[in-house]
Structure formats: C-alpha cells, structure tokens
LONU-482767 format. One record per atom (N, C-alpha, C): residue number from 1; residue in three letters; atom name; x, y, z. Coordinates in pm, 1 decimal, always signed. Atoms other than C-alpha are relative to their C-alpha. Layout:
! residues N
seq	type	atom	xx	yy	zz
NUM	ALA	CA	X	Y	Z
...
***
This chain:
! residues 81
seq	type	atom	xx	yy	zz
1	UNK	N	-140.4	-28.3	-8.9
1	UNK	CA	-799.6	+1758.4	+997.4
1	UNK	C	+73.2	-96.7	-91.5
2	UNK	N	-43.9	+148.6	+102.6
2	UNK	CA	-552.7	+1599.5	+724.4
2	UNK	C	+73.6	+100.9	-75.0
3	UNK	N	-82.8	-72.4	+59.4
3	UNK	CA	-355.2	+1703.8	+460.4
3	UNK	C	+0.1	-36.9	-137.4
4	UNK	N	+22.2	+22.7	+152.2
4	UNK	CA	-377.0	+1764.3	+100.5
4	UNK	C	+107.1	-1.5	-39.0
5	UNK	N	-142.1	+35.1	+124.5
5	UNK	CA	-74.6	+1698.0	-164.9
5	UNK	C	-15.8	+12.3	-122.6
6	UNK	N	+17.9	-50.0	+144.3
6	UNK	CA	-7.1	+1802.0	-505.3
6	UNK	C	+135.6	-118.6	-67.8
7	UNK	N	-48.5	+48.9	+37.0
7	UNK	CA	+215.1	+1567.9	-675.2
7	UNK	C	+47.7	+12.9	-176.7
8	UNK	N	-5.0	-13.2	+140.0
8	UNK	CA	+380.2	+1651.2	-1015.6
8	UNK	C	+153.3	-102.2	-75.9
9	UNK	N	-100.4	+99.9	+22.9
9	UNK	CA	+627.3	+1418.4	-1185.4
9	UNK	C	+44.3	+112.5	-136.5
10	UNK	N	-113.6	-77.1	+97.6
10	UNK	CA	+894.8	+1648.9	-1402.9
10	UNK	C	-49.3	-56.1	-96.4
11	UNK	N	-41.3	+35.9	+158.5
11	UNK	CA	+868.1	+1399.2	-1706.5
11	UNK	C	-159.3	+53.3	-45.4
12	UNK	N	+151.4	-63.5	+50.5
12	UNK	CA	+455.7	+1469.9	-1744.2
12	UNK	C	-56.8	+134.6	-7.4
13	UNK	N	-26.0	-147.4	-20.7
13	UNK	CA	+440.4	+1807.1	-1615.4
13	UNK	C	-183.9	+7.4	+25.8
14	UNK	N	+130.5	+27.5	-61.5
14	UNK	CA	+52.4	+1648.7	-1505.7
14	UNK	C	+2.8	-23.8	+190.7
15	UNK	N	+0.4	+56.0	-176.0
15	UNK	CA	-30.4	+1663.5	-1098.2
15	UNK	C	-69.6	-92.3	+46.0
16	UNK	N	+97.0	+75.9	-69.2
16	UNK	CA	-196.6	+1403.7	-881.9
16	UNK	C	-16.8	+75.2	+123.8
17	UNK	N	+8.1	-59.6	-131.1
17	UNK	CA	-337.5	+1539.1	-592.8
17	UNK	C	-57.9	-121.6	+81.6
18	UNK	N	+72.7	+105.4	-75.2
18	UNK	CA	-418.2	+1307.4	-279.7
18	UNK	C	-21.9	+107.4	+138.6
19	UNK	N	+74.2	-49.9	-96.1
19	UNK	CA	-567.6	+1369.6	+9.0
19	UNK	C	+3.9	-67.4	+162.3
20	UNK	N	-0.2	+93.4	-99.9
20	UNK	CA	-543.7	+1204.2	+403.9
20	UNK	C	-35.5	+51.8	+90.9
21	UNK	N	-7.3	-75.9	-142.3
21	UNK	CA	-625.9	+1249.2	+765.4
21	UNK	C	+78.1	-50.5	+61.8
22	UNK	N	-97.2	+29.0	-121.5
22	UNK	CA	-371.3	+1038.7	+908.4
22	UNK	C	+110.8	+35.6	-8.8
23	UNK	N	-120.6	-24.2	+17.8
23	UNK	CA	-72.2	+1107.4	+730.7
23	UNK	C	+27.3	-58.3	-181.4
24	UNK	N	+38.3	+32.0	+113.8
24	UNK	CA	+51.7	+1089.7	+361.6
24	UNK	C	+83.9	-137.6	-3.0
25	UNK	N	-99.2	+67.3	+26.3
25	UNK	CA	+116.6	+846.7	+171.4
25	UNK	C	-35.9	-42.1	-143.7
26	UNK	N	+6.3	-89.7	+131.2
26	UNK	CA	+167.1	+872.6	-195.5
26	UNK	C	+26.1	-203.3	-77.1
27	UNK	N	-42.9	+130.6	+57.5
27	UNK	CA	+132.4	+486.8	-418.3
27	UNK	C	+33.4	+25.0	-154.0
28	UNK	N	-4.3	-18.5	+146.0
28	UNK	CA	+207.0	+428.5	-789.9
28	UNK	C	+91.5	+81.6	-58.6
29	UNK	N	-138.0	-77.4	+43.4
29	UNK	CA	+507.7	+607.2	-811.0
29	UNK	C	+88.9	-92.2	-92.7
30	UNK	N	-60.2	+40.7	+147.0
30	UNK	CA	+718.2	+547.0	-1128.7
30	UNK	C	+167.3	+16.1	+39.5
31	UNK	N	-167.2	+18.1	-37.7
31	UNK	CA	+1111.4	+432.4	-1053.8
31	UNK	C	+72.7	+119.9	-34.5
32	UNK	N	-124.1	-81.5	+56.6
32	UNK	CA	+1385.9	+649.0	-1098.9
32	UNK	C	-141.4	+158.2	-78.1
33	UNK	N	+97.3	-119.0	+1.6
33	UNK	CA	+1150.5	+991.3	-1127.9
33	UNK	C	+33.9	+101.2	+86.7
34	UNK	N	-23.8	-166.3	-138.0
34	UNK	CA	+1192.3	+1353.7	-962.6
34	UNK	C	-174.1	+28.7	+0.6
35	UNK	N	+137.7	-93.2	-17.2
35	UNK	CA	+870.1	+1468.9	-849.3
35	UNK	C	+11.3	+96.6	+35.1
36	UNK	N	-1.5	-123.1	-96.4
36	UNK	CA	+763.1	+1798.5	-728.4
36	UNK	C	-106.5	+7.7	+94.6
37	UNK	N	+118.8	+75.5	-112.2
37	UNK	CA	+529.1	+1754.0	-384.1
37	UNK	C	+12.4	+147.6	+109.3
38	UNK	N	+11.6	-114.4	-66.8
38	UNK	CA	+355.4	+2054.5	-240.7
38	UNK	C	-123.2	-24.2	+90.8
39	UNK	N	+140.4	+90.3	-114.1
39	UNK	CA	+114.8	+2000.5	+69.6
39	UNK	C	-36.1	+133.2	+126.1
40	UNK	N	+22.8	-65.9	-93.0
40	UNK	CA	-75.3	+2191.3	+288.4
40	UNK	C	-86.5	-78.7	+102.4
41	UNK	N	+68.3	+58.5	-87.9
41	UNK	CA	-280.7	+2133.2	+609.7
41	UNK	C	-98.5	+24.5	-14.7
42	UNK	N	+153.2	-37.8	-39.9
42	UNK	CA	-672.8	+2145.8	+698.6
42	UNK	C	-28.5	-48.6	+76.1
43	UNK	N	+90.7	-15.2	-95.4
43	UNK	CA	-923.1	+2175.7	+921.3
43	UNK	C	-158.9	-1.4	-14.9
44	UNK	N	+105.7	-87.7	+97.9
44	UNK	CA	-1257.3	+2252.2	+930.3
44	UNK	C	-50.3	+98.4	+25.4
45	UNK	N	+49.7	-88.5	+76.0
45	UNK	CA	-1216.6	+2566.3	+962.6
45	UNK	C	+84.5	+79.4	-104.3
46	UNK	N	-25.3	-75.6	+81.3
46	UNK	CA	-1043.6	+2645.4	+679.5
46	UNK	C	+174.6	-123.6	-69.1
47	UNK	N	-186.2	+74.2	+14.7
47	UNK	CA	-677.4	+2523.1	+483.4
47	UNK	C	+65.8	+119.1	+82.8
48	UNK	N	-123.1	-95.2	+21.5
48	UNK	CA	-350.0	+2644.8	+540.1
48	UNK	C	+66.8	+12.1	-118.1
49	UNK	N	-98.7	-19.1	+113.7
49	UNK	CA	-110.1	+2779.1	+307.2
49	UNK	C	+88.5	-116.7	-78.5
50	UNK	N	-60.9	+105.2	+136.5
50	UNK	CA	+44.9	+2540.4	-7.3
50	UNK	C	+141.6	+38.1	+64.6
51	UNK	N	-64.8	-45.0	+26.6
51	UNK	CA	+337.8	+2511.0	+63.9
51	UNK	C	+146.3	-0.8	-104.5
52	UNK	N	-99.2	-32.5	+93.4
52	UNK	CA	+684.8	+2598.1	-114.7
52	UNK	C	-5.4	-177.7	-53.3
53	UNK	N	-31.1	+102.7	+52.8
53	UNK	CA	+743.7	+2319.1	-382.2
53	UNK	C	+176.5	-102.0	+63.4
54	UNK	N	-126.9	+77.1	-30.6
54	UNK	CA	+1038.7	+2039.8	-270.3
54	UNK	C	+2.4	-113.0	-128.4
55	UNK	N	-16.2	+46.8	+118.6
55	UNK	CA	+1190.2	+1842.6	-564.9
55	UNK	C	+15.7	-168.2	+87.6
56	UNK	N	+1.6	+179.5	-16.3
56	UNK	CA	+1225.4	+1405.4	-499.4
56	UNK	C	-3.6	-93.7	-102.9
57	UNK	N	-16.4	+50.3	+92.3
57	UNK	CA	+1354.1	+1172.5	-634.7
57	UNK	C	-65.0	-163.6	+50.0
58	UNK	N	-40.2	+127.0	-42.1
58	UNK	CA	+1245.9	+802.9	-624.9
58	UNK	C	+79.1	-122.3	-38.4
59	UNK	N	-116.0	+122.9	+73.9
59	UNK	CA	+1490.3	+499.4	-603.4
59	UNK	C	-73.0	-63.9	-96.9
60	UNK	N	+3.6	+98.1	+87.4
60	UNK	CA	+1547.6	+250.8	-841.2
60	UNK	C	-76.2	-139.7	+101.0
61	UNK	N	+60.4	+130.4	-67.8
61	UNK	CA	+1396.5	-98.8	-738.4
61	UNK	C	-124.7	+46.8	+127.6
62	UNK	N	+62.9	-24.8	-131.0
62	UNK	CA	+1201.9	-139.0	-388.9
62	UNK	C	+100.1	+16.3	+98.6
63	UNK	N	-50.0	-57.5	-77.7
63	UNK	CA	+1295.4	+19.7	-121.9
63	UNK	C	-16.6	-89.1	+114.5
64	UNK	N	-0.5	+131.9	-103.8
64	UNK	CA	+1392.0	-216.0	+196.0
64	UNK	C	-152.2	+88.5	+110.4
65	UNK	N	+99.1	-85.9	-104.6
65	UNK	CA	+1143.7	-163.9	+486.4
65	UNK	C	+75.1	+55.1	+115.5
66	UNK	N	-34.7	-69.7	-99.5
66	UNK	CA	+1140.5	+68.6	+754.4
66	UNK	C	+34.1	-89.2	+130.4
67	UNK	N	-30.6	+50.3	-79.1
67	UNK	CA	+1265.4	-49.6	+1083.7
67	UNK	C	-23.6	+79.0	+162.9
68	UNK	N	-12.5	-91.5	-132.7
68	UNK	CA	+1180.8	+111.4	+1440.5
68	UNK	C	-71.7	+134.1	-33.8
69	UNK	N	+34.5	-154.6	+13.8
69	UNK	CA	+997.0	+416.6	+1271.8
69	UNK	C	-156.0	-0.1	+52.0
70	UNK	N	+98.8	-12.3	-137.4
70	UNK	CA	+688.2	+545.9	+1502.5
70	UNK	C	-2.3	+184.6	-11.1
71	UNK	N	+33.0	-114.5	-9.0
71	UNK	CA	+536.0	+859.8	+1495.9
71	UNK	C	-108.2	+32.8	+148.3
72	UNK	N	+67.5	-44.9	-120.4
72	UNK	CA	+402.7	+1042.3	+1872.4
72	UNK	C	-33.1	+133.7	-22.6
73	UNK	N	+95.6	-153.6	-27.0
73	UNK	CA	+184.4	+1347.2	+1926.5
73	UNK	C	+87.7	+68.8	+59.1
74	UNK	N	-111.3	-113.6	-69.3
74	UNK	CA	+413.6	+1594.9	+2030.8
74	UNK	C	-110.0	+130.9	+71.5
75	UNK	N	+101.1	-74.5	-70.9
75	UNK	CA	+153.5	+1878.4	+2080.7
75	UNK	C	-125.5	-26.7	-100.2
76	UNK	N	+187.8	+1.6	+100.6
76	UNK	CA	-192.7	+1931.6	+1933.0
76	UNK	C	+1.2	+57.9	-117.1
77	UNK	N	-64.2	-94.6	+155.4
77	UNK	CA	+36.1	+2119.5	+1612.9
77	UNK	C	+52.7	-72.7	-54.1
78	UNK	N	-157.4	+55.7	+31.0
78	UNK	CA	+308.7	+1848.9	+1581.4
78	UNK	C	+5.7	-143.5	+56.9
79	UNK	N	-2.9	+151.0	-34.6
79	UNK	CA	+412.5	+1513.7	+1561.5
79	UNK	C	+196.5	-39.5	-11.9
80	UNK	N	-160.9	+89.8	+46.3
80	UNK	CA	+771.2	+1343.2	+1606.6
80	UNK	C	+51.4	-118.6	-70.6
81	UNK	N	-13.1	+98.6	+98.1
81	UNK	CA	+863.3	+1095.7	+1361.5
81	UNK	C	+122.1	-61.5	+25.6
***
C-alpha cells in the first residue's frame, strides 16, 4: 500500500517520479518553481487511477516548520491531516 507521484517542473518539461508507503514527500525541489504533481494509490492488488494534474508552486527561501500537524487513521480509505 503507498503511493506513487509524478513530478514535472514547468521550466524542464522532465518528470521525477517517487514512490512511498507512508506518505509523500517530495526533496530537492528548486525555489520559486511551479510544478505539476500527479499521484495515484496502490495496493497489491493492483493501482488506482493517476490522478488529474494540480499545478504548485514552491516558496522562495525555507519554509518555517510545521507546528501541531498530525495525521490519524480515519478509516481503512482515509486519513485526517
């Protein structure tokens, strides 16, 4: 179970794809950039559907850290973040 990612950065018009079971998380990202980040789920038995592309941008500099964020099992489909 996990989830694949397609990662394309507008200025290259090259993808990275990554791969996880716990949850993503995408390094080496290039400042001030739009990506385009398309991800589906798996299993083993089978994927799910790619889905629709979402555009992103990342900030300038580093980004402060998170504070209080926590992800729980919601059902055996879904998680709350």
């Amino acid at each position: 179970m996990g989830l694949l990612g397609l990662l394309n950065p507008s200025a290259t018009g090259t993808s990275t794809m990554w791969t996880t079971a716990s949850g993503p998380e995408v390094g080496s990202l290039l400042e001030d950039v739009t990506y385009s980040v398309r991800v589906l789920a798996f299993t083993s038995m089978g994927d799910g559907p790619l889905s629709d592309p979402i555009q992103v941008k990342t900030q300038q500099g580093i980004p402060e850290q998170l504070m209080n964020f926590r992800a729980e099992a919601k059902t055996e489909m879904s998680v709350v973040l």
